[in-house]
C-alpha positions in Angstrom: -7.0 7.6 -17.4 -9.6 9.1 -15.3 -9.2 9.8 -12.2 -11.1 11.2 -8.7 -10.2 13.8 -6.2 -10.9 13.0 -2.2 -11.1 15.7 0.2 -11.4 16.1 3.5 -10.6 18.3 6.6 -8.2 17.9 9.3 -7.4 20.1 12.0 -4.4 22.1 11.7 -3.0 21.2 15.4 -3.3 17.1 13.9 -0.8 18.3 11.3 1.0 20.1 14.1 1.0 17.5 16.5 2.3 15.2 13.2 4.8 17.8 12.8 4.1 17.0 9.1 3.4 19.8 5.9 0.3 19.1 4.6 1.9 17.8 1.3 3.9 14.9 3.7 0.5 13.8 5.4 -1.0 13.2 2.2 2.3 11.3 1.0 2.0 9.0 4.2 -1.8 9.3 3.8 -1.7 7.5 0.5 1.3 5.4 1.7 -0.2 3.9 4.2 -3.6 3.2 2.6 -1.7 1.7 -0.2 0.0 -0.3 2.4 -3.1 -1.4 4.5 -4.9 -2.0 0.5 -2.2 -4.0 -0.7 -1.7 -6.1 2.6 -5.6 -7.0 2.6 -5.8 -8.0 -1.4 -8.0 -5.3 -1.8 -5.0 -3.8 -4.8 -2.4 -5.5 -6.5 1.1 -4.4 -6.4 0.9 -2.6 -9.2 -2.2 -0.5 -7.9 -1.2 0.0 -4.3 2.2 1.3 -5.9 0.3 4.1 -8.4 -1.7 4.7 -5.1 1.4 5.3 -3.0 2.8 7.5 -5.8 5.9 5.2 -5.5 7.2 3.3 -8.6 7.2 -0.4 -8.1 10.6 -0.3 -6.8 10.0 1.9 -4.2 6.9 0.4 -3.1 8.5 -3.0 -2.8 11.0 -0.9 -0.1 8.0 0.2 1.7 6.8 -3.0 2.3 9.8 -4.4 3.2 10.0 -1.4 6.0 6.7 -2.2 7.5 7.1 -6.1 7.1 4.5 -6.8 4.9 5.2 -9.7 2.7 5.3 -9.7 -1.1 3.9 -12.7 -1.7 1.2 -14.0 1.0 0.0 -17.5 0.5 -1.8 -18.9 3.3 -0.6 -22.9 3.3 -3.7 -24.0 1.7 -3.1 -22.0 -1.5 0.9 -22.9 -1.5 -0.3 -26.2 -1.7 -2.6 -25.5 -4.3 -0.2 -23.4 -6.7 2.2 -26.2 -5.6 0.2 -29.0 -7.4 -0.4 -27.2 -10.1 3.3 -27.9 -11.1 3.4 -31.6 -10.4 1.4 -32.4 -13.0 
């Protein structure tokens, strides 16, 4: 697999402030992208986890710690998944 390296600069007071090391703000970095990603159906689990760096386990933890559901049908597409199994 390819892949692609991101930089960019941050102060070193914003990692002070954090009172993070620069390896944990670019753990929650990625976490919370993966998070934000994930919650918007921009990535599938299974993305958003290799994002986070979590394995699917994990990353179903982390959404359970920030309340963001699993599975997230609006009531229009329950309803449509729904009939698909009445047939």
């Amino acid at each position: 697999m390819r892949t692609a390296q991101i930089n960019f600069e941050i102060s070193e007071s914003l990692l002070h402030a954090l009172n993070e090391s620069r390896e944990e703000f670019i753990q929650h970095l990625r976490l919370f992208t993966a998070l934000q990603l994930f919650k918007n159906h921009k990535l599938s689990f299974g993305q958003a986890a290799e994002l986070a760096g979590m394995n699917r386990e994990r990353f179903l933890i982390e959404l359970d710690n920030y309340d963001i559901d699993f599975i997230d049908y609006d009531v229009s597409e329950l309803e449509e998944e729904l009939k698909r199994f009445r047939v």
